[in-house]
C-alpha positions as CSV (number, residue, x, y, z in Angstrom):
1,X,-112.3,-19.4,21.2
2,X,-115.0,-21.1,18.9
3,X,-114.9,-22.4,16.0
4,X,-117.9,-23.1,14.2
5,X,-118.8,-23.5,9.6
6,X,-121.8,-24.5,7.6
7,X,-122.1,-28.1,7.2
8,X,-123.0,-27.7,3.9
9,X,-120.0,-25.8,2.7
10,X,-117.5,-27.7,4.2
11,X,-119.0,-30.9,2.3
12,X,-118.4,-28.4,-0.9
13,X,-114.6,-27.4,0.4
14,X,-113.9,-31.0,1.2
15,X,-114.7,-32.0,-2.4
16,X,-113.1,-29.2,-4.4
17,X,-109.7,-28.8,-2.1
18,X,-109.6,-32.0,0.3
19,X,-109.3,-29.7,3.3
20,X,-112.2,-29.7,5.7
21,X,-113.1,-27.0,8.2
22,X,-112.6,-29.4,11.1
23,X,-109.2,-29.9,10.3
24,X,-108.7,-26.2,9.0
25,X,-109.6,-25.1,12.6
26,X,-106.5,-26.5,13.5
27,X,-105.1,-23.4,12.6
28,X,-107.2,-21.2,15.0
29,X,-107.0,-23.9,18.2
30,X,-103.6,-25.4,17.7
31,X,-101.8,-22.7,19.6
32,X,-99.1,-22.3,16.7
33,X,-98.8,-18.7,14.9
34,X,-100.3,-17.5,12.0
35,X,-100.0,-14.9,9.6
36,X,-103.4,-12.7,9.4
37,X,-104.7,-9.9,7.1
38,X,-107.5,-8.4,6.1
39,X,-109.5,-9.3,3.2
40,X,-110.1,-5.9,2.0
41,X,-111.9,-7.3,-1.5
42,X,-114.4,-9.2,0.5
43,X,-115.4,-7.5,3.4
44,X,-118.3,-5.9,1.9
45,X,-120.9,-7.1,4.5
46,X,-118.7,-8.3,6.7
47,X,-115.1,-7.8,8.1
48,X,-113.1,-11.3,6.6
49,X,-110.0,-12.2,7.4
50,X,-107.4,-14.6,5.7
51,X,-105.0,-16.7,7.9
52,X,-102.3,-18.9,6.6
53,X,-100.7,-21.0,8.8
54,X,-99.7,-24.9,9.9
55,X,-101.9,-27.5,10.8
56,X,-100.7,-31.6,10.7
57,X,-100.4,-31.4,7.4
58,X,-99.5,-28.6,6.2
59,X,-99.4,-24.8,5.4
60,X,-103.0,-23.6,5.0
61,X,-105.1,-20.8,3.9
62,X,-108.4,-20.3,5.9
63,X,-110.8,-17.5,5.2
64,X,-112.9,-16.5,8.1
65,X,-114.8,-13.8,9.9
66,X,-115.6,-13.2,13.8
67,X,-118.9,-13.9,15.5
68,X,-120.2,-12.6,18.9
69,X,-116.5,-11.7,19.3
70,X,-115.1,-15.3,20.8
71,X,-116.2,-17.3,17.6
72,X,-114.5,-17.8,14.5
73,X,-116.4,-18.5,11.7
74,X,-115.0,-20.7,8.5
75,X,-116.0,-19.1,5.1
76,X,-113.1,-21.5,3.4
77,X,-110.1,-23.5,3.4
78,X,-107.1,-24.9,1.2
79,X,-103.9,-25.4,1.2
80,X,-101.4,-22.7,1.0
81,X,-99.6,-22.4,-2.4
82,X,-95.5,-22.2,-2.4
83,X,-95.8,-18.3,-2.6
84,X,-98.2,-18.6,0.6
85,X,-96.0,-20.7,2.1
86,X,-93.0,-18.6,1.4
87,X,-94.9,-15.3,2.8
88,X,-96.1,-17.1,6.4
89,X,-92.4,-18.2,6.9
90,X,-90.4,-15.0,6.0
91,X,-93.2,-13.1,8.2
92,X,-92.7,-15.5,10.9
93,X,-88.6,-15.3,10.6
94,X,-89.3,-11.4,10.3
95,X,-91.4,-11.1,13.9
96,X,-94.3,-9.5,12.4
């Protein structure tokens, strides 16, 4: 799998949440589960997706789409608030 962003916005993400996509691919490469879903409100021209998940430092929540089917494309990144947190770990305890 690929992981690939716009320069340009990650500069942006950097600045306003301290959480660039290089480190947010973590999430996708790492090996380590995440929670998925669909971004229904946003998927107007495009399917997106919202993954929250761990990476070295933390829970995170990375918006994304898919590319030529093997690439993962980076819309956004932060990190996860407590109720984010709370939702990837009783999922994960849960099996879903």
């Amino acid at each position: 799998m690929r992981v690939d962003w716009d320069p340009a916005k990650d500069e942006a993400n950097q600045q306003k949440h301290g959480l660039g996509f290089g480190e947010a691919s973590e999430l996708f490469t790492s090996g380590s589960e995440y929670l998925e879903i669909v971004d229904e409100h946003h998927s107007f021209d495009e399917e997106r997706f919202i993954a929250i998940g761990p990476i070295r430092r933390g829970v995170v929540l990375v918006v994304w789409t898919e590319r030529d089917g093997d690439t993962v494309r980076i819309i956004s990144a932060r990190f996860a608030t407590k109720r984010e947190t709370k939702l990837f770990h009783q999922t994960m305890e849960d099996g879903r």
